[in-house]
N, C-alpha and C positions, 0 to 999 in steps of 0.2 A: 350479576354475581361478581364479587368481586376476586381476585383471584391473585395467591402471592407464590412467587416462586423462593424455593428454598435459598438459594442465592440473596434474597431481600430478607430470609427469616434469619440467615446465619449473619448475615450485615448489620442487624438491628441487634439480634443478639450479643455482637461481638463488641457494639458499640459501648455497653456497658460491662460486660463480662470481662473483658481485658483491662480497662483500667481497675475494674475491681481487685482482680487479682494483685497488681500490680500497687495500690494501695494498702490492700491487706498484709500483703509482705511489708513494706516499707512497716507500716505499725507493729508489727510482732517483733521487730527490732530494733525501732526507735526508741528514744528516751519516755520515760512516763508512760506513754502509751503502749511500751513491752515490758511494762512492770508486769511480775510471776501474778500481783493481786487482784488485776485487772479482768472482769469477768471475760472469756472469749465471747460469748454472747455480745457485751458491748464493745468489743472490737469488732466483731462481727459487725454490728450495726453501723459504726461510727464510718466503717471502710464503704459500706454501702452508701449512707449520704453522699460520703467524701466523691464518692465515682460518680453518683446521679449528677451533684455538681458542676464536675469536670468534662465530664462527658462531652456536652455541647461544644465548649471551647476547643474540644482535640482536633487531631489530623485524623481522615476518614480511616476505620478499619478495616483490617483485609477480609472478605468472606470465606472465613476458613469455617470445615466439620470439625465441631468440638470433638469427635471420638475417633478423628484421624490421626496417621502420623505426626504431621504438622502442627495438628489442635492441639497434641502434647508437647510439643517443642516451642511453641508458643505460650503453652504455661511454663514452663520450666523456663523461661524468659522473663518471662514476668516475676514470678517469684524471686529470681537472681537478681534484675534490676531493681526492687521494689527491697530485696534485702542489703544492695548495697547499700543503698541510700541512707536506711536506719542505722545501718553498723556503722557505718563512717562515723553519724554522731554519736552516736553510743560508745564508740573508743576515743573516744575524742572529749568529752564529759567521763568519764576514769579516769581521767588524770586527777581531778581533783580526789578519787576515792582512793588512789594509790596514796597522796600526797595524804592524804587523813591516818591511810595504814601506815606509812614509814615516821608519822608525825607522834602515831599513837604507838608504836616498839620505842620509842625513842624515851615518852615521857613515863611507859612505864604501864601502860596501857593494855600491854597484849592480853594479860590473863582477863582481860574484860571485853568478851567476845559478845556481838549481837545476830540475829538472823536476819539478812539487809531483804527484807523484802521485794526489793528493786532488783537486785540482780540475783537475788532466789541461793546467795551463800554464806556463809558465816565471817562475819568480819569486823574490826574492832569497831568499838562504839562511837570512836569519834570518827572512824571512816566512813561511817553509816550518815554522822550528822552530816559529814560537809558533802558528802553523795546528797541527800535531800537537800540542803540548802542550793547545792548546783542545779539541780530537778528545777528549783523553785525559782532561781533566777532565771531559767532556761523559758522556763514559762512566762514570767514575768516577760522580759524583751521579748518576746513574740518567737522564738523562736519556733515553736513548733508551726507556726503559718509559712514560717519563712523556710522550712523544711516540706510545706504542701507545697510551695513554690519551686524547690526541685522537684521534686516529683512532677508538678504539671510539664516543667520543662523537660524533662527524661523525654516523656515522648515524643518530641522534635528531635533529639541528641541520639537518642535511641528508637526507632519507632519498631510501631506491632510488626513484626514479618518473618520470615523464616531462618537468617542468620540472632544466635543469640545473643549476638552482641560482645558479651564480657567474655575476654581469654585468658589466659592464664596471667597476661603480661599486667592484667587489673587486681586480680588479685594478690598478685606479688607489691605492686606500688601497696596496697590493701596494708599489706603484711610487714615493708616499710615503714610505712606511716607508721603502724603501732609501735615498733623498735624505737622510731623516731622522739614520741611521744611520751611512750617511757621515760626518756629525760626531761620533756616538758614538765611532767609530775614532778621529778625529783630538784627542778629549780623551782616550782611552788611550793616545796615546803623545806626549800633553803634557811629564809631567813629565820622559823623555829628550828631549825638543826643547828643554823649556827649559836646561836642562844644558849643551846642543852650542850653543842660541844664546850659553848666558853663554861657553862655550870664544870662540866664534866671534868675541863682541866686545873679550875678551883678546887673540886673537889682532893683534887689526886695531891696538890700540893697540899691542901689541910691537911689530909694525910700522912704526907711524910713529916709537918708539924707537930702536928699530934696526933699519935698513932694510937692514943685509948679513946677517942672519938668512935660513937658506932655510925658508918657512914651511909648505912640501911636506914638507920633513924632518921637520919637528915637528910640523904639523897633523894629518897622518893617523895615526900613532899616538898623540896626544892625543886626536883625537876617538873611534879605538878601542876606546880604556880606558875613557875615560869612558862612551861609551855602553854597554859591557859592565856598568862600576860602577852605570850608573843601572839598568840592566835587572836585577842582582842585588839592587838594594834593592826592584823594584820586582816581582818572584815570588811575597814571600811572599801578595800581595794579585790572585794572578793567581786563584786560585780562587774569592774571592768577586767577581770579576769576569764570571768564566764562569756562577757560580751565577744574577749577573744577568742575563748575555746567555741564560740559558736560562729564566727567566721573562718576556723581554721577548717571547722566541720562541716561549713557549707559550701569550705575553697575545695576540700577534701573529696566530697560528694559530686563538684562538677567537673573536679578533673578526671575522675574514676569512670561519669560519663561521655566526656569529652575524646578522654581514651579508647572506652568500647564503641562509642559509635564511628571513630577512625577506623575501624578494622574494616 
């Protein structure tokens, strides 16, 4: 007869249950794959292969009771390393949807609001396109492989055990970076700002030339065109854009872990 002790049940089980956890977070907050439309079901699933996978290759897990103290502080670890990792890139890819919103107040765009399905809020229609066109680059360059690839590294940087890891001091750099980044958006959508300011101070001068001009009439589809014309010069260079927003989010990602596993 053969015989297992629980020590070997909770070792085999933890072997996949931690990394699971710890993918499944990472998905609920990454790019694409924490889209609102995205069934939970196949997140569900997708976090499962992702673990079965990974599994083999990790560092051994600790035999912990799932329904101890410990077994909860080890989720609560997981979930917190597995939500870093997504949020890093997920703020870090916003820049280009700010850069769409301050692009689309500028040309005139606001009263044309859409429901961004991605981030599950209401935001102008051209912030919505260049938010999926980033998705779509993001995909395209491998990104989101190259985003399994922290993850798999988390657990050497971070492993399963009972300190959590992440202190306050990660989530503050966190909280940083996004301030930081903020202006990253707002120097991508310089060069249509600059554009609509040069429109803007034509306009003011027509104005004082000829002041029976309606400049309703002419202003909004001036600023239209032109901001459509600056955003078609300014596509071809949207990919080497994205390529940087996705090194900045995977430089972002490791130093977040580099950080908490120093503690």
């Amino acid at each position: 007869m053969i015989d297992f002790t629980s020590t070997q049940i909770e070792t085999w089980i933890g072997a996949f249950f931690w990394p699971f956890l710890r993918v499944l977070a990472m998905l609920a907050a990454a790019p694409v794959f924490g889209a609102t439309q995205m069934p939970i079901q196949l997140r569900v699933g997708l976090a499962v292969l992702v673990a079965v996978a990974l599994a083999p290759a990790l560092p051994t897990m600790p035999p912990v009771q799932l329904g101890s103290s410990l077994g909860w502080t080890l989720v609560v670890q997981q979930l917190l390393v597995g939500g870093v990792i997504g949020m890093a890139m997920t703020i870090v890819l916003s820049t280009v949807q700010l850069a769409g919103s301050v692009i689309g107040l500028q040309m005139g765009l606001g009263f044309s609001t859409l429901f961004d399905p991605v981030q599950g809020v209401q935001v102008t229609s051209l912030a919505s396109f260049l938010n999926l066109l980033a998705l779509l680059l993001f995909v395209s360059l491998n990104g989101h492989l190259l985003l399994l690839a922290v993850l798999a590294r988390s657990f050497t940087l971070i492993p399963v055990g009972p300190a959590l890891g992440l202190g306050p001091s990660t989530w503050h750099t966190l909280a940083l970076e996004g301030s930081a980044l903020f202006s990253l958006g707002l120097a991508l959508a310089a060069p249509v700002l600059g554009v609509l300011i040069i429109a803007n101070l034509g306009l003011a001068v027509l104005s004082k030339l000829a002041p029976q001009l309606n400049l309703f009439a002419i202003g909004f589809p001036l600023f239209f065109a032109l901001g459509f014309l600056a955003l078609y010069l300014l596509m071809p260079v949207m990919q080497t854009v994205v390529r940087h927003l996705v090194e900045v989010g995977l430089d972002l990602s490791t130093r977040l872990l580099l950080q908490g596993g120093a503690r």
